[in-house]
N, CA, C and O atoms as a GROMACS GRO file, in nm:
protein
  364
    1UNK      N    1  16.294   4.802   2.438
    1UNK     CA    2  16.155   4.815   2.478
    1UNK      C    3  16.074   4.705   2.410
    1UNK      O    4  16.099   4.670   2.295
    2UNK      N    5  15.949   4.637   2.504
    2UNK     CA    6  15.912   4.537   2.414
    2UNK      C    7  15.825   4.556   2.358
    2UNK      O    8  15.769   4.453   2.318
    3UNK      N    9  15.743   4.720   2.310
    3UNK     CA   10  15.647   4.755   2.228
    3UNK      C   11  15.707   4.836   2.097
    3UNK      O   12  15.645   4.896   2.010
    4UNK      N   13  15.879   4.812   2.114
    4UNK     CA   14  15.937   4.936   2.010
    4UNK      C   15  15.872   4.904   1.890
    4UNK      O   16  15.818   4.794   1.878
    5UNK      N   17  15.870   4.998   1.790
    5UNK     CA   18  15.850   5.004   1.632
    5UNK      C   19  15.910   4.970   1.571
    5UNK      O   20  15.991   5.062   1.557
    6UNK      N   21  15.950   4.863   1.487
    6UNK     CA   22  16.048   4.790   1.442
    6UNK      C   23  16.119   4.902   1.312
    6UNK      O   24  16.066   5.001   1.262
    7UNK      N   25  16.214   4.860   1.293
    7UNK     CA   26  16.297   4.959   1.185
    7UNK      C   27  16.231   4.903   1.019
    7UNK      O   28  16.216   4.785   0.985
    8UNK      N   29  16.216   4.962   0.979
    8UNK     CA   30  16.139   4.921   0.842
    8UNK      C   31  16.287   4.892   0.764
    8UNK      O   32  16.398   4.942   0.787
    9UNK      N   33  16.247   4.796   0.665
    9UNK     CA   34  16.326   4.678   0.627
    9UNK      C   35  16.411   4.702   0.512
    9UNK      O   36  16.512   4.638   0.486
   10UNK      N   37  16.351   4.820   0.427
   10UNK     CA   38  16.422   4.929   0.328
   10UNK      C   39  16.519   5.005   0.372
   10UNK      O   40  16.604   5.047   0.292
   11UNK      N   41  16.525   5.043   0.543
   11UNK     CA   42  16.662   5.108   0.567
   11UNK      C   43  16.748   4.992   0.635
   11UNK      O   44  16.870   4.980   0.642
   12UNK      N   45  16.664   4.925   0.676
   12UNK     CA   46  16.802   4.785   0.719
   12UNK      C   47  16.876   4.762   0.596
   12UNK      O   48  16.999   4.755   0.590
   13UNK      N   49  16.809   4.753   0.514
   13UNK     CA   50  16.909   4.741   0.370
   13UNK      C   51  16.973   4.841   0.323
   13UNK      O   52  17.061   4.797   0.249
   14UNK      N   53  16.974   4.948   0.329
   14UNK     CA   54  17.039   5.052   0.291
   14UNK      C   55  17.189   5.098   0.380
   14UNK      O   56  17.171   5.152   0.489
   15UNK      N   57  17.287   5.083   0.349
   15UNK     CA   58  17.388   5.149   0.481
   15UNK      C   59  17.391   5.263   0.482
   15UNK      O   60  17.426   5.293   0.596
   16UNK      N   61  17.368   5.392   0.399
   16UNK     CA   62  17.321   5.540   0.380
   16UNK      C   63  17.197   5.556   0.462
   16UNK      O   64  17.170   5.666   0.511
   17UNK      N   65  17.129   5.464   0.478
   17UNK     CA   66  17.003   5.502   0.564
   17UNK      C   67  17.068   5.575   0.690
   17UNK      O   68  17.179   5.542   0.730
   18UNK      N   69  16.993   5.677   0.750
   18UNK     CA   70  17.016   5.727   0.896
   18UNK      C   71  16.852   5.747   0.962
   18UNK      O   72  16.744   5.749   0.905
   19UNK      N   73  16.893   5.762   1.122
   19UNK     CA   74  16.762   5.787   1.199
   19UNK      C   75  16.744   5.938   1.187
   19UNK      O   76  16.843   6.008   1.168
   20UNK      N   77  16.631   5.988   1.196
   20UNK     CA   78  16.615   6.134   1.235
   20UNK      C   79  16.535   6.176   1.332
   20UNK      O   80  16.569   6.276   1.395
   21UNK      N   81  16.402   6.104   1.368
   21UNK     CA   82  16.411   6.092   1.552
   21UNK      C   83  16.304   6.003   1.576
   21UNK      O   84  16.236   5.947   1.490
   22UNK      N   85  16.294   5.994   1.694
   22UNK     CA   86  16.226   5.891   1.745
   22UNK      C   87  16.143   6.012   1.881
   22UNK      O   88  16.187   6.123   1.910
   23UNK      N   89  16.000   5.937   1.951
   23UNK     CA   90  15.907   5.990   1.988
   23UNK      C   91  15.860   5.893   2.107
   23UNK      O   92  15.797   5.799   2.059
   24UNK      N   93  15.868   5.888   2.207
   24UNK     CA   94  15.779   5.837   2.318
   24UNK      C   95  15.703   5.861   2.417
   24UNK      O   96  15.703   5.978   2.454
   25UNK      N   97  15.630   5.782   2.480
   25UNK     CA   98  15.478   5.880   2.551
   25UNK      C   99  15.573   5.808   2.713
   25UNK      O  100  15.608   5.691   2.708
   26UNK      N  101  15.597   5.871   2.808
   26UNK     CA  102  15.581   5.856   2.931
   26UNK      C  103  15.597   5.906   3.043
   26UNK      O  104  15.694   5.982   3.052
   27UNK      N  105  15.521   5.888   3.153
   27UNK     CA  106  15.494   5.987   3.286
   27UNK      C  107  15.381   6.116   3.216
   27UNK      O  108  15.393   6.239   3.224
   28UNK      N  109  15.288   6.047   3.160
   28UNK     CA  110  15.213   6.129   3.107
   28UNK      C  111  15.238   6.281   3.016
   28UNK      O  112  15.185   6.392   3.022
   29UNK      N  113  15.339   6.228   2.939
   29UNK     CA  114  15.380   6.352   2.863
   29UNK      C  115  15.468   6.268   2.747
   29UNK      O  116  15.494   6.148   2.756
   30UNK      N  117  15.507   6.354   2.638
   30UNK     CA  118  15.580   6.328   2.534
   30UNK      C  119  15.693   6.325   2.517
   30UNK      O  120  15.718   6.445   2.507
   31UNK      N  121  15.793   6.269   2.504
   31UNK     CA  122  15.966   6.296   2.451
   31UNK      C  123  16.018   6.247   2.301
   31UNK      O  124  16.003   6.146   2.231
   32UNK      N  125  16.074   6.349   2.293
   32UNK     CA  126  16.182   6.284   2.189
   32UNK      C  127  16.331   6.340   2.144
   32UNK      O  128  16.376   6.452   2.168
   33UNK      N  129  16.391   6.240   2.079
   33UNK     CA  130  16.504   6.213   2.011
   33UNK      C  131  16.534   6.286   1.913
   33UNK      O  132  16.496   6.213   1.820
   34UNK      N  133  16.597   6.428   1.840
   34UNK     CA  134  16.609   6.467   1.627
   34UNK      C  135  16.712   6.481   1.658
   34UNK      O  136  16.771   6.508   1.763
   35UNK      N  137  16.740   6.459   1.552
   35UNK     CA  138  16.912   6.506   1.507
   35UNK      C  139  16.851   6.603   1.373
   35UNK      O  140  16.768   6.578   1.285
   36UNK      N  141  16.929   6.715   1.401
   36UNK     CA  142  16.914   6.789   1.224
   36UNK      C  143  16.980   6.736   1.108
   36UNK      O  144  17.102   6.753   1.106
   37UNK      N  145  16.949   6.701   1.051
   37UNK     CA  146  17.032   6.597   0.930
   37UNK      C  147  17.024   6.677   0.807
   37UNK      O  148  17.092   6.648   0.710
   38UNK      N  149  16.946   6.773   0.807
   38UNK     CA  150  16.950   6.836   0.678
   38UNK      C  151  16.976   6.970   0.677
   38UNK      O  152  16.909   7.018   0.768
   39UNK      N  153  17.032   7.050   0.625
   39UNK     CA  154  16.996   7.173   0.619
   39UNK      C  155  16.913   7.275   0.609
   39UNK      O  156  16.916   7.382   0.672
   40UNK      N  157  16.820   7.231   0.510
   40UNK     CA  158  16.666   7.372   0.497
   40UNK      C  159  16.557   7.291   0.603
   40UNK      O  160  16.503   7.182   0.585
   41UNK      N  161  16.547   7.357   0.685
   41UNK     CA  162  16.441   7.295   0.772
   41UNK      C  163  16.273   7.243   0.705
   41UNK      O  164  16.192   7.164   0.754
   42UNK      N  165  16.265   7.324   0.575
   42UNK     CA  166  16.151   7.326   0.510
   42UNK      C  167  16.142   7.133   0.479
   42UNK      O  168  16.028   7.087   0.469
   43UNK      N  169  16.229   7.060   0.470
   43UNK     CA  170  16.259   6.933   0.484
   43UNK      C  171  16.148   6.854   0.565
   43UNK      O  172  16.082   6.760   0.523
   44UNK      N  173  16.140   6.926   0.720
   44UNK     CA  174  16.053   6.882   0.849
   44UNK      C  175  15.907   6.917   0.812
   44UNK      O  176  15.820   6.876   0.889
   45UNK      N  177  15.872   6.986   0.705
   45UNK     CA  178  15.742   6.967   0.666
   45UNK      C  179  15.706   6.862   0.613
   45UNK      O  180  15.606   6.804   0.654
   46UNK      N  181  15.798   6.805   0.488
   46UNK     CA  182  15.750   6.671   0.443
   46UNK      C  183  15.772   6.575   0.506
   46UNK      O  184  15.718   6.467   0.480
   47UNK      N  185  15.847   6.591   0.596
   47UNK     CA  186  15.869   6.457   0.688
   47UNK      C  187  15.716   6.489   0.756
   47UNK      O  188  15.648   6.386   0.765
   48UNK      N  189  15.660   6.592   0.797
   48UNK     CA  190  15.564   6.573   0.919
   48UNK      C  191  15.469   6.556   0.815
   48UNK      O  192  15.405   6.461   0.860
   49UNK      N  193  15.419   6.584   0.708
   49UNK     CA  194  15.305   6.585   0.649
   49UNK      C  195  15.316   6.370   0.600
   49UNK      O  196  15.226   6.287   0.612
   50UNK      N  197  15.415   6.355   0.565
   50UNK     CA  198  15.438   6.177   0.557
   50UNK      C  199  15.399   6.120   0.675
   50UNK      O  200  15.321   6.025   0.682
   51UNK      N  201  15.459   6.184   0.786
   51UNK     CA  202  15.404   6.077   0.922
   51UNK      C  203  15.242   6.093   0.900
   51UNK      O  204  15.165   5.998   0.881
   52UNK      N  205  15.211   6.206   0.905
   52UNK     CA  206  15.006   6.196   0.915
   52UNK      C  207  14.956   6.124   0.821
   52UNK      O  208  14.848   6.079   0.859
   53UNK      N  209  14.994   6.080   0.676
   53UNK     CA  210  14.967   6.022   0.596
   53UNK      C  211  14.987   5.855   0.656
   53UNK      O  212  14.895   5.774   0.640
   54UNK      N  213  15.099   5.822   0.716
   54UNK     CA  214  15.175   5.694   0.715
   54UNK      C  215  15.034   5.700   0.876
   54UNK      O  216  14.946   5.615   0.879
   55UNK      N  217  15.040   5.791   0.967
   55UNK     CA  218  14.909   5.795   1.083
   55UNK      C  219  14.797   5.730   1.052
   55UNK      O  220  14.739   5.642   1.115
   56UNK      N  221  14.758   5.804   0.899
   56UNK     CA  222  14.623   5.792   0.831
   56UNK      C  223  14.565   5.697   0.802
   56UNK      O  224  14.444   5.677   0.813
   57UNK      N  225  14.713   5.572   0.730
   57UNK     CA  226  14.635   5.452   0.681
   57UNK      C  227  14.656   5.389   0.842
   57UNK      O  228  14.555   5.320   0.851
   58UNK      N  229  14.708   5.379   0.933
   58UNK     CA  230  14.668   5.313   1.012
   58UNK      C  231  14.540   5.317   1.078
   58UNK      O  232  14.466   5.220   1.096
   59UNK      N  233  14.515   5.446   1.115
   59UNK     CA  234  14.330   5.451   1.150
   59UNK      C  235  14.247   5.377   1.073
   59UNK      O  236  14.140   5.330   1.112
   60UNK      N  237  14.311   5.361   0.925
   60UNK     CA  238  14.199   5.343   0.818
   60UNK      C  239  14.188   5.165   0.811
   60UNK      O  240  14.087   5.100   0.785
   61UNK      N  241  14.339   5.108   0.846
   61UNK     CA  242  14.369   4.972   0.890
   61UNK      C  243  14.324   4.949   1.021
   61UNK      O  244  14.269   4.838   1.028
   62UNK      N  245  14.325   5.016   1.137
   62UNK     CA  246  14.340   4.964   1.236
   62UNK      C  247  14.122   4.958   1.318
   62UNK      O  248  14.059   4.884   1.394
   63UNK      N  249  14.093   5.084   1.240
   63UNK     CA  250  13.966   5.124   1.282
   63UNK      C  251  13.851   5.139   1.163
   63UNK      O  252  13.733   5.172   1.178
   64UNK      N  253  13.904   5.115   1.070
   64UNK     CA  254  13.851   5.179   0.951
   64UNK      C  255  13.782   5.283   0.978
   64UNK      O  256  13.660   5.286   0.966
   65UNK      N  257  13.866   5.396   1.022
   65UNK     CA  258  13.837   5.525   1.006
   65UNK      C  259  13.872   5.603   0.858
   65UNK      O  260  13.990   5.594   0.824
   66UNK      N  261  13.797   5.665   0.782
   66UNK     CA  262  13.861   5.725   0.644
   66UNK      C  263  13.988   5.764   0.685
   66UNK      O  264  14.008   5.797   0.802
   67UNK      N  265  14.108   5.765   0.571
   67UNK     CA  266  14.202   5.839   0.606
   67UNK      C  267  14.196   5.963   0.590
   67UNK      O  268  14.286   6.030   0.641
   68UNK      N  269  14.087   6.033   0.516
   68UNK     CA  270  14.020   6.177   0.535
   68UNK      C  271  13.984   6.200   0.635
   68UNK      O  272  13.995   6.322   0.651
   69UNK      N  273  13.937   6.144   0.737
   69UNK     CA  274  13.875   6.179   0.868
   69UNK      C  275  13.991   6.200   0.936
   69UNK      O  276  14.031   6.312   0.970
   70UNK      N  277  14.058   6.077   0.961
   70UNK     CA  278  14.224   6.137   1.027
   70UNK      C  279  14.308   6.221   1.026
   70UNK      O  280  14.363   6.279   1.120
   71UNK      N  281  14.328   6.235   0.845
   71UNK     CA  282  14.425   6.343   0.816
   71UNK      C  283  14.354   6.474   0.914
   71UNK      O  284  14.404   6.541   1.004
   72UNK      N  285  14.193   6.478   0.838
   72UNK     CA  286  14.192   6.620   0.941
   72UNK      C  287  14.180   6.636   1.069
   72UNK      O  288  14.182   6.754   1.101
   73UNK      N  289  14.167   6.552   1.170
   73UNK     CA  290  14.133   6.548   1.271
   73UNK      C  291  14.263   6.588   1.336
   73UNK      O  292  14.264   6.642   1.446
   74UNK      N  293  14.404   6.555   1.249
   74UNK     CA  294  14.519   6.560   1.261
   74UNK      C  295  14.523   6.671   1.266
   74UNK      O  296  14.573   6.713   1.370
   75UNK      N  297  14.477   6.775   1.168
   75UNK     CA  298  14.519   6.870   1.123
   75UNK      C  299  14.477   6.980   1.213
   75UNK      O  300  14.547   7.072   1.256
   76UNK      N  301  14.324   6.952   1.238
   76UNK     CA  302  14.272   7.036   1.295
   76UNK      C  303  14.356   7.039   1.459
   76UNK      O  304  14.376   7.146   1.515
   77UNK      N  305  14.396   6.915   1.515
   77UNK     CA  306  14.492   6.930   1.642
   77UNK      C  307  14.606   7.002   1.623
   77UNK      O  308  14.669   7.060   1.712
   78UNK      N  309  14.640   6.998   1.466
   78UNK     CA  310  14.826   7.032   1.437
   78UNK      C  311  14.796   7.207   1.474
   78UNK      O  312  14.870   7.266   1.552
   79UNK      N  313  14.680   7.275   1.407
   79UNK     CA  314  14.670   7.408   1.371
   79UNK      C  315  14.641   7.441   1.529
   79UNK      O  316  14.718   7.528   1.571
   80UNK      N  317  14.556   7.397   1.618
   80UNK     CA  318  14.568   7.412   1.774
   80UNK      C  319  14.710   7.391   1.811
   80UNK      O  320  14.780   7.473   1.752
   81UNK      N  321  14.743   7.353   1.848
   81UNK     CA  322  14.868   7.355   1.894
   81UNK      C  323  15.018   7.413   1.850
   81UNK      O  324  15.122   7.428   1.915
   82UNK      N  325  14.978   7.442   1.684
   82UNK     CA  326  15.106   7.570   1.636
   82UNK      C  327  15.031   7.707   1.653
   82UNK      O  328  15.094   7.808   1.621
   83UNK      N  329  14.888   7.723   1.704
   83UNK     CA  330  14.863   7.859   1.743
   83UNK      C  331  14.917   7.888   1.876
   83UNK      O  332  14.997   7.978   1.902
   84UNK      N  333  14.868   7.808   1.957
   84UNK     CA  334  14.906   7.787   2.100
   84UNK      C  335  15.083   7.777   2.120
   84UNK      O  336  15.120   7.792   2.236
   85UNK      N  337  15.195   7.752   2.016
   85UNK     CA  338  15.325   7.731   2.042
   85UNK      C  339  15.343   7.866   2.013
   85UNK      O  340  15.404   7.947   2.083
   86UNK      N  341  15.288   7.887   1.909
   86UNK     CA  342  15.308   8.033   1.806
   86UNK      C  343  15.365   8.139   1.930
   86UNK      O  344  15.471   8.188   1.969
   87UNK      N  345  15.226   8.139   1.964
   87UNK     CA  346  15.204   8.308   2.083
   87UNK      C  347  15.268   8.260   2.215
   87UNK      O  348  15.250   8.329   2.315
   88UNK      N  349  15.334   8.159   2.223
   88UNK     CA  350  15.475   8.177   2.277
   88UNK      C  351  15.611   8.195   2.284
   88UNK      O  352  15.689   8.192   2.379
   89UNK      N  353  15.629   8.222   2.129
   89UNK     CA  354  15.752   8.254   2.058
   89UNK      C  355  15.810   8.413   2.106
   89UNK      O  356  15.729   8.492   2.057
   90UNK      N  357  15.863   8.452   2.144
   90UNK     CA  358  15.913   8.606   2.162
   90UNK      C  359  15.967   8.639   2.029
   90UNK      O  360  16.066   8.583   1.982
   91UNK      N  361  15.892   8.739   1.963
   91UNK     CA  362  15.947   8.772   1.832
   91UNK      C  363  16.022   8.890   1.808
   91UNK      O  364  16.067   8.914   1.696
   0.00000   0.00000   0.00000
């Protein structure tokens, strides 16, 4: 793809490095790629709470938006949408 995200340059160097997923927007909707690589899923929190951070400074680079404004703006979408997944879970 000629807009991909280049692989950051700390796991090109590493041969232990692995992928754990990848994310793309098209036909007006979202997809992606995980592999479970770890065992305690509690893992996928710090990975997701790092992406909004790693999100954050880009607003703050790209728009100079605070990265406080982002994080929550993030947040406030994240908590919509795990209510809305929630009460579709059959428990």
């Amino acid at each position: 793809m000629a807009d991909e995200v280049p692989i950051p340059e700390q796991a090109l160097s590493d041969p232990a490095a692995f992928e754990v997923f990848r994310v793309w927007f098209a036909h007006n909707s979202m997809f992606m790629g995980l592999g479970r690589r770890f065992d305690d899923p509690a893992l996928w929190g710090v990975i997701l709470a790092q992406v909004a951070k790693e999100a954050a400074k880009l607003y703050a680079n790209d728009l100079g938006m605070s990265q406080v404004s982002a994080l929550l703006a993030m947040k406030q979408q994240f908590d919509e949408e795990w209510i809305a997944f929630s009460s579709t879970i059959v428990k």
